[in-house]
ZANU-112663 format. One record per residue: residue number from 0; x, y, z of N, C-alpha, C in turn; residue in three letters. Coordinates in Angstrom, 2 decimals, always signed. Example, Ala and Ser with C-alpha at 12.3 -4.5 7.8 and 13.67 -1.06 7.14 Angstrom:
BEGIN
<rec num="0" n_x="+13.19" n_y="-5.69" n_z="+7.80" ca_x="+12.30" ca_y="-4.50" ca_z="+7.80" c_x="+13.20" c_y="-3.30" c_z="+7.80" residu="ALA"/>
<rec num="1" n_x="+12.85" n_y="-2.25" n_z="+7.08" ca_x="+13.67" ca_y="-1.06" ca_z="+7.14" c_x="+12.90" c_y="+0.03" c_z="+7.87" residu="SER"/>
***
This chain:
BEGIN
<rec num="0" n_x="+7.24" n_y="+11.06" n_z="-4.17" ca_x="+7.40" ca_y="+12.01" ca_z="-3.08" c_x="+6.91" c_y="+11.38" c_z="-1.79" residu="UNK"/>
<rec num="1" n_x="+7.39" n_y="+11.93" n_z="-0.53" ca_x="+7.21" ca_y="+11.43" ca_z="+0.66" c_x="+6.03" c_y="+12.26" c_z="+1.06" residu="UNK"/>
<rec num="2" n_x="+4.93" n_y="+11.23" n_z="+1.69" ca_x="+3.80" ca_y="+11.57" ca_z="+2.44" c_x="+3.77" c_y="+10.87" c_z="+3.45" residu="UNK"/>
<rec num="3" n_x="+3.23" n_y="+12.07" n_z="+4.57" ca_x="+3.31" ca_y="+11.34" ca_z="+6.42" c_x="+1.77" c_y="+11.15" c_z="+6.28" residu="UNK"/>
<rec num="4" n_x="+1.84" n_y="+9.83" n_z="+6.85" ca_x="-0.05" ca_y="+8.99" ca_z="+7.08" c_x="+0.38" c_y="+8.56" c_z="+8.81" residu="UNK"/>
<rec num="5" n_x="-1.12" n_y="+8.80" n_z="+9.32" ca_x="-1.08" ca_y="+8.74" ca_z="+10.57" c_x="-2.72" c_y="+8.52" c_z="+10.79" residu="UNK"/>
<rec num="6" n_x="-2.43" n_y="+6.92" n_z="+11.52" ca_x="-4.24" ca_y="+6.18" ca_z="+12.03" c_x="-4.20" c_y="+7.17" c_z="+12.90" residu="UNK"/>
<rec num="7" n_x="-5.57" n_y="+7.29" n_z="+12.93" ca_x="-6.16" ca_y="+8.25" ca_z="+14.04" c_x="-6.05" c_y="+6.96" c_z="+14.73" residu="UNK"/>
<rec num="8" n_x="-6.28" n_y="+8.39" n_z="+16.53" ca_x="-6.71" ca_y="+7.14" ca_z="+17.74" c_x="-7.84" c_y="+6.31" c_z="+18.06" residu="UNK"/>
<rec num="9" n_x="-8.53" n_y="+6.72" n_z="+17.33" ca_x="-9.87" ca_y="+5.98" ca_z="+16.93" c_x="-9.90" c_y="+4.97" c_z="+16.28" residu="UNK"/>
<rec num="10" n_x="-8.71" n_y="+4.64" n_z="+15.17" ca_x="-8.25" ca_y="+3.58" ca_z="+14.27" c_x="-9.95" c_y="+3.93" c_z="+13.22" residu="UNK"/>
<rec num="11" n_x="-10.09" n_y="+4.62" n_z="+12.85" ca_x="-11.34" ca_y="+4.80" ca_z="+12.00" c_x="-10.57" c_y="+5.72" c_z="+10.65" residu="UNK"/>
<rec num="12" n_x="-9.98" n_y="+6.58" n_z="+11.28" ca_x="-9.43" ca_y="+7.59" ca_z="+9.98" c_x="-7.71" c_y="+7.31" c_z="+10.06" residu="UNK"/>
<rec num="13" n_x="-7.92" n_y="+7.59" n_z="+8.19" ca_x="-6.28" ca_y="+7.80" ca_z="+8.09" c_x="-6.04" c_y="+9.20" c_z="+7.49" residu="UNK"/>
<rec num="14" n_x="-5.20" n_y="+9.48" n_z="+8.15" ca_x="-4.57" ca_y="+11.33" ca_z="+7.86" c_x="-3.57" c_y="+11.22" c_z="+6.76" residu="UNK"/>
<rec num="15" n_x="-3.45" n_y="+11.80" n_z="+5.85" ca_x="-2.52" ca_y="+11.54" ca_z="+5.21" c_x="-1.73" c_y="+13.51" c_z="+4.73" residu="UNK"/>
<rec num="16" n_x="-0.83" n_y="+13.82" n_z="+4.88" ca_x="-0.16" ca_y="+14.94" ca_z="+5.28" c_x="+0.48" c_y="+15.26" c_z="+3.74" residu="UNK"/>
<rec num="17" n_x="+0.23" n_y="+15.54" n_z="+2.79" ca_x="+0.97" ca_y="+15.96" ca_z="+1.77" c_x="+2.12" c_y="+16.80" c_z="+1.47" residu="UNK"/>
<rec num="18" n_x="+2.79" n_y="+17.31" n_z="+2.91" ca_x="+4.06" ca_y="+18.18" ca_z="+2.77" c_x="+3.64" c_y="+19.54" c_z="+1.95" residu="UNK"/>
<rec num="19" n_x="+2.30" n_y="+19.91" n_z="+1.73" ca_x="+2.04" ca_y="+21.36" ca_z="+1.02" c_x="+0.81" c_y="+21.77" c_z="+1.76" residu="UNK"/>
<rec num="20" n_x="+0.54" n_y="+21.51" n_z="+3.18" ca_x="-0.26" ca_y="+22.25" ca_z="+3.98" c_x="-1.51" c_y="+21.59" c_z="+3.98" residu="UNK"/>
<rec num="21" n_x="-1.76" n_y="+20.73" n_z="+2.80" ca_x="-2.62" ca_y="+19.91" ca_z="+2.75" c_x="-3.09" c_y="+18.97" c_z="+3.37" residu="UNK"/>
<rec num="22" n_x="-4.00" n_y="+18.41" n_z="+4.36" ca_x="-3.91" ca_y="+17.39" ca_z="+4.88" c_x="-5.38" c_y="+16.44" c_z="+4.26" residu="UNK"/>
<rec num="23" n_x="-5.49" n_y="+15.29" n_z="+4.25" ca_x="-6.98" ca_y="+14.60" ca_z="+3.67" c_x="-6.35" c_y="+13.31" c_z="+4.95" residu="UNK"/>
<rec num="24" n_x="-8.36" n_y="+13.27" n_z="+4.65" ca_x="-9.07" ca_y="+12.07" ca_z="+5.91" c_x="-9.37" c_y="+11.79" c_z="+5.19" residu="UNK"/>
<rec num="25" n_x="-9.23" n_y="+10.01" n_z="+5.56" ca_x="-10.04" ca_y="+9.18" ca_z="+4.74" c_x="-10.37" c_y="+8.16" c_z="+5.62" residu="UNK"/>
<rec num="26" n_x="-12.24" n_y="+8.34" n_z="+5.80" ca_x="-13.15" ca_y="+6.85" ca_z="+6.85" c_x="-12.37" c_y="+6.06" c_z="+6.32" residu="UNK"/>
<rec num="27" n_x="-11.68" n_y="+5.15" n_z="+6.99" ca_x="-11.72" ca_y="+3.65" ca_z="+6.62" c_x="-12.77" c_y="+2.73" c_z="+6.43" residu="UNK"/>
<rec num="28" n_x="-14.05" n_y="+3.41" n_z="+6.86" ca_x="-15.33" ca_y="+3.00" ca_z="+6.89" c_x="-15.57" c_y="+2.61" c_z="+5.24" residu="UNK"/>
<rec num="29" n_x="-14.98" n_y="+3.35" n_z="+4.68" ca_x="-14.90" ca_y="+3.17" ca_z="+2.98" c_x="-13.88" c_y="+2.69" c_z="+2.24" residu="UNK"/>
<rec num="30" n_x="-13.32" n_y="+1.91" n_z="+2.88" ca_x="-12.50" ca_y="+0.68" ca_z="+2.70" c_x="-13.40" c_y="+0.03" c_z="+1.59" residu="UNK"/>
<rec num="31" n_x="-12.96" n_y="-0.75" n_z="+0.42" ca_x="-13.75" ca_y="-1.25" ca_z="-0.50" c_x="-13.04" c_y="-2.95" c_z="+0.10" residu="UNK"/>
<rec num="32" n_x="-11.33" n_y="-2.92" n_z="-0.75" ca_x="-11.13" ca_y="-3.70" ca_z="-0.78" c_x="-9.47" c_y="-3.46" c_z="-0.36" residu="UNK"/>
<rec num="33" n_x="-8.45" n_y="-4.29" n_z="-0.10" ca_x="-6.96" ca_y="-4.08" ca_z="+0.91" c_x="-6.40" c_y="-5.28" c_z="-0.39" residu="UNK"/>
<rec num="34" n_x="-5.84" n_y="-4.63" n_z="-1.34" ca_x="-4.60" ca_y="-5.93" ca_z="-1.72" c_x="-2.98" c_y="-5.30" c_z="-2.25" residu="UNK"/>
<rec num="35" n_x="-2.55" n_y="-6.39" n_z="-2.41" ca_x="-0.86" ca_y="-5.88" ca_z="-2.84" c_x="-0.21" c_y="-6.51" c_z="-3.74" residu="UNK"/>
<rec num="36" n_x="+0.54" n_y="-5.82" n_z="-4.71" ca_x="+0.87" ca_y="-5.72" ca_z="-5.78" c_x="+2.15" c_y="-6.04" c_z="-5.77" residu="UNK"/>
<rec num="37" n_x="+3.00" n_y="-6.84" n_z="-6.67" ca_x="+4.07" ca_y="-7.05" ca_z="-6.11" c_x="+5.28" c_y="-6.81" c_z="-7.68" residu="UNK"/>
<rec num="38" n_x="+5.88" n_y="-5.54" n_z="-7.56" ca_x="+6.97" ca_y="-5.20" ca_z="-8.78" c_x="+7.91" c_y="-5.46" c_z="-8.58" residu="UNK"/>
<rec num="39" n_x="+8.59" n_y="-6.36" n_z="-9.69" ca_x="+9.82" ca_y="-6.91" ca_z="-10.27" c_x="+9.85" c_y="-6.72" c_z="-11.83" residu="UNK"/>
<rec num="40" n_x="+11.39" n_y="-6.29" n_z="-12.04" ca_x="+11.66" ca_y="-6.34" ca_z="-12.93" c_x="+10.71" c_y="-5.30" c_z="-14.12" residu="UNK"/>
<rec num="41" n_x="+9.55" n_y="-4.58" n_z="-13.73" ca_x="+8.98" ca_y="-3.97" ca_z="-14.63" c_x="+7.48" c_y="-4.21" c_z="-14.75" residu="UNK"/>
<rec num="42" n_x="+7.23" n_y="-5.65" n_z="-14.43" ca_x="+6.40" ca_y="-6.19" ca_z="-13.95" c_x="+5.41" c_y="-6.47" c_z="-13.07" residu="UNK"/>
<rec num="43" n_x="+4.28" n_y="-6.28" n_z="-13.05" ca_x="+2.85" ca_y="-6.17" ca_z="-11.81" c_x="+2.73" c_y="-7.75" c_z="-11.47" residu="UNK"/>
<rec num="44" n_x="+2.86" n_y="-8.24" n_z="-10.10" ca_x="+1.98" ca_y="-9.38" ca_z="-10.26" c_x="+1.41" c_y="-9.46" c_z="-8.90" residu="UNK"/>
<rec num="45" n_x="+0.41" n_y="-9.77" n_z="-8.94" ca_x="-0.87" ca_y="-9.59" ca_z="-7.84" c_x="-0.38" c_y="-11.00" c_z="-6.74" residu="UNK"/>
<rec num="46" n_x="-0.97" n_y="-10.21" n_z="-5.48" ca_x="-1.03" ca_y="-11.63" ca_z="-4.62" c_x="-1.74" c_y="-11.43" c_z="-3.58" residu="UNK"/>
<rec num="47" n_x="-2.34" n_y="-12.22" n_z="-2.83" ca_x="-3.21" ca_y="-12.14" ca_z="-1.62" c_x="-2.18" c_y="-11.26" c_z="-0.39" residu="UNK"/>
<rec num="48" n_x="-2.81" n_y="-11.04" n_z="+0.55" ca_x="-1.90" ca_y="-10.03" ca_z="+1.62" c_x="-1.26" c_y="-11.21" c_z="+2.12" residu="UNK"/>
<rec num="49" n_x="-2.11" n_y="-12.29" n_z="+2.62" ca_x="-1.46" ca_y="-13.26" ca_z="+3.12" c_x="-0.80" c_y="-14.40" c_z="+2.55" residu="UNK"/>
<rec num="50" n_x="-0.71" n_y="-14.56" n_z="+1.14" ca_x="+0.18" ca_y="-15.17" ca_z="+0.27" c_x="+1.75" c_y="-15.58" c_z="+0.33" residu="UNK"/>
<rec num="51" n_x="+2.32" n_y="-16.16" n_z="+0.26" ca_x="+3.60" ca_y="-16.28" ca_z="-0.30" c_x="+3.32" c_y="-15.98" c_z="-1.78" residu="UNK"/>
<rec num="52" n_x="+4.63" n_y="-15.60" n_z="-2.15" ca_x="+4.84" ca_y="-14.53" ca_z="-3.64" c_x="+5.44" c_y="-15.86" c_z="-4.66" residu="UNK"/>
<rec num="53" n_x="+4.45" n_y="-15.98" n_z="-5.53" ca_x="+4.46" ca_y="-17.08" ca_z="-6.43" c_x="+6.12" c_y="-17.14" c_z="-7.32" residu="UNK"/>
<rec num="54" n_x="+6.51" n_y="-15.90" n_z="-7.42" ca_x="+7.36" ca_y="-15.98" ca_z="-8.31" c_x="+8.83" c_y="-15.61" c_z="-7.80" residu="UNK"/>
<rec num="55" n_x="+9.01" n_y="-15.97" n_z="-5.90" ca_x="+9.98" ca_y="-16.17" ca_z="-5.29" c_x="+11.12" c_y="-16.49" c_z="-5.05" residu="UNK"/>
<rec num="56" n_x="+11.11" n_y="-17.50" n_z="-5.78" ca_x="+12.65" ca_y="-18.53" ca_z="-6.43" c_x="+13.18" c_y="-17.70" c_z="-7.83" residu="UNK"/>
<rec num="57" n_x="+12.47" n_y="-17.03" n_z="-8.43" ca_x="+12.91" ca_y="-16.35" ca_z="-9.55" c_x="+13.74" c_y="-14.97" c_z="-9.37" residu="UNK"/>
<rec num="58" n_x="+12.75" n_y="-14.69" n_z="-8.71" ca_x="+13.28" ca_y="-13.06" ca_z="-8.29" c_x="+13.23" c_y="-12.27" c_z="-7.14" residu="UNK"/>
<rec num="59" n_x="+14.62" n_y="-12.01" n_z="-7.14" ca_x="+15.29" ca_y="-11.41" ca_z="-5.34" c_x="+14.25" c_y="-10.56" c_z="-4.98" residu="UNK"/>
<rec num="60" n_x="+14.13" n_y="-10.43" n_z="-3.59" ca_x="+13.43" ca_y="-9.83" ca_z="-3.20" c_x="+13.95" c_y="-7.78" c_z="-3.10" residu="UNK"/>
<rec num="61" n_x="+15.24" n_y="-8.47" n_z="-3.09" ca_x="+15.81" ca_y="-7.00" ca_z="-3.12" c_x="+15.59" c_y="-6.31" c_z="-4.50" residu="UNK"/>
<rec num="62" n_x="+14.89" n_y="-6.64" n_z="-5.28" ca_x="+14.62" ca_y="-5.95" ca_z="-6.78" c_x="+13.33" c_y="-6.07" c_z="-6.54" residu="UNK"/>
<rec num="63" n_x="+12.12" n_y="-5.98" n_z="-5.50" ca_x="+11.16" ca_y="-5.95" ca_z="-5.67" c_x="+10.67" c_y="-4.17" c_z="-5.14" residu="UNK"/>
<rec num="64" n_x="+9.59" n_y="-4.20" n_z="-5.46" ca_x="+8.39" ca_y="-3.33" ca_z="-4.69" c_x="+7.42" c_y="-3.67" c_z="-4.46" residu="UNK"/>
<rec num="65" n_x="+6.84" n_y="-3.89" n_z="-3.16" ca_x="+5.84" ca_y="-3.91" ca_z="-2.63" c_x="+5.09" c_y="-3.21" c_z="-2.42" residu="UNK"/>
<rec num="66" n_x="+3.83" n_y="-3.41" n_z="-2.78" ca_x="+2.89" ca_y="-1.92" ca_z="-3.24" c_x="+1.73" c_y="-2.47" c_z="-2.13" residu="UNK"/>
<rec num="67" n_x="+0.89" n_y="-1.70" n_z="-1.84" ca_x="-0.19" ca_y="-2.02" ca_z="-1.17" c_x="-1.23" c_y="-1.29" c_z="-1.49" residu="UNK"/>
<rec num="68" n_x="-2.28" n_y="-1.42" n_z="-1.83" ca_x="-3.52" ca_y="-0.70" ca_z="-2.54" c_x="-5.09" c_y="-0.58" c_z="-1.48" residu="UNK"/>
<rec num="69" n_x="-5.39" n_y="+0.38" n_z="-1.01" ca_x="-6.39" ca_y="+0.36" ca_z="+0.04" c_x="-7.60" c_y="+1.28" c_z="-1.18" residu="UNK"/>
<rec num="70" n_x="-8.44" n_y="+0.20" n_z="-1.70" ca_x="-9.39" ca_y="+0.72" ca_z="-2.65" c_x="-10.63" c_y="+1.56" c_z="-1.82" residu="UNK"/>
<rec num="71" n_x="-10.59" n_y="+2.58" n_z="-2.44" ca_x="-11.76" ca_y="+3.16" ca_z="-1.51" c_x="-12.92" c_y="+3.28" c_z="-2.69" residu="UNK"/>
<rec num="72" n_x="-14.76" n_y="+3.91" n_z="-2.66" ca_x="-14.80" ca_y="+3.76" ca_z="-3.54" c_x="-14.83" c_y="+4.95" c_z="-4.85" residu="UNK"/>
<rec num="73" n_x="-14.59" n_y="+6.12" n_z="-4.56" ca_x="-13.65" ca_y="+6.86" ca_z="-5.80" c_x="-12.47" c_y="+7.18" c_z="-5.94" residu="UNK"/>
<rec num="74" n_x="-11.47" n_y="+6.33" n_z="-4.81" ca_x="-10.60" ca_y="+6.27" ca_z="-4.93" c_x="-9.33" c_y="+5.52" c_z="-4.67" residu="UNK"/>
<rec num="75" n_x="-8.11" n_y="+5.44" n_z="-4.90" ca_x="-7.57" ca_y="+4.53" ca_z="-4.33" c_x="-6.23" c_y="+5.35" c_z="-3.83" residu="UNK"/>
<rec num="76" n_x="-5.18" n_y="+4.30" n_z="-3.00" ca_x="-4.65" ca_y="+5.07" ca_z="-2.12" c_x="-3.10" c_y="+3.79" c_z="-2.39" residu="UNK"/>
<rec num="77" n_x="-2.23" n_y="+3.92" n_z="-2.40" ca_x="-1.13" ca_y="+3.49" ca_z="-2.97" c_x="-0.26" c_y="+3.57" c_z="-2.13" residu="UNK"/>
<rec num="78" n_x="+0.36" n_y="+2.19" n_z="-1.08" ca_x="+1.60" ca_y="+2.76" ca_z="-0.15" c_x="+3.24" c_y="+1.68" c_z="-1.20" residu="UNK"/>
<rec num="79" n_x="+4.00" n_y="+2.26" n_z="-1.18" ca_x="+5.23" ca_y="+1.25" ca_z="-1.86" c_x="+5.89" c_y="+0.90" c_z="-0.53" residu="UNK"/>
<rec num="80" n_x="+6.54" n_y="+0.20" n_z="-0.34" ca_x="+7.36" ca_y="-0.39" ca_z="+0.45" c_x="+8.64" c_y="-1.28" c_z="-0.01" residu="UNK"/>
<rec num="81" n_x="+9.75" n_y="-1.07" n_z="-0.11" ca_x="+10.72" ca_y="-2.12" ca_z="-0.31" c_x="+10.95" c_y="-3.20" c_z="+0.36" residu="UNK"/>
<rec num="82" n_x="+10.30" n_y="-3.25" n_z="+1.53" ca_x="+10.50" ca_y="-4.85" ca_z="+2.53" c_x="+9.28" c_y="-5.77" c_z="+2.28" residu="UNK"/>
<rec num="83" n_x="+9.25" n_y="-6.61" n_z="+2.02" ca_x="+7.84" ca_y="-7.27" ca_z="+2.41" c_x="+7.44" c_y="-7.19" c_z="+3.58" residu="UNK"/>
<rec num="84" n_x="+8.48" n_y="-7.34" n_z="+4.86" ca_x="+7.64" ca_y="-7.41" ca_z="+5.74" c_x="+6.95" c_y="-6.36" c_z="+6.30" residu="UNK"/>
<rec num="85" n_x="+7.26" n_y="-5.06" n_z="+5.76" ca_x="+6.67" ca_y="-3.45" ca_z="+5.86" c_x="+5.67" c_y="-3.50" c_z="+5.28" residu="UNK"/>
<rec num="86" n_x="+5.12" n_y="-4.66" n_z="+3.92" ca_x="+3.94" ca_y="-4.61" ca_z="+3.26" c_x="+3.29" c_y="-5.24" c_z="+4.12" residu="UNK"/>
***
């Protein structure tokens, strides 16, 4: 399902809008750790943000998902993206 996220102007909080009236803040102050996940084929395989994607020559990028994971610490927060360069 689609959720609207929006940095505050402060760049400190992220709003995230759940489409059911709901809205949650989350400090970035509690940022643990920022990495991204990269699905093909069925498959998880991890890579640095700033990486090239090890397994590139194998598999199109157009069959991927790009996941991005902003670990907080009871929770974590999950964006997908189909472009890399949106990740």
């Amino acid at each position: 399902s689609d959720i609207h996220c929006q940095l505050m102007d402060d760049l400190q909080t992220l709003k995230l809008d759940q489409c059911n009236g709901d809205i949650v803040e989350f400090p970035l102050s509690g940022v643990a750790k920022v990495y991204r996940l990269v699905q093909s084929d069925g498959k998880l395989y991890t890579t640095s943000l700033s990486s090239t994607l090890p397994f590139a020559a194998s598999a199109p990028y157009q069959s991927c998902e790009f996941i991005v994971v902003v670990d907080f610490l009871r929770r974590k927060l999950a964006f997908v993206f189909k472009e890399l360069v949106a990740s």
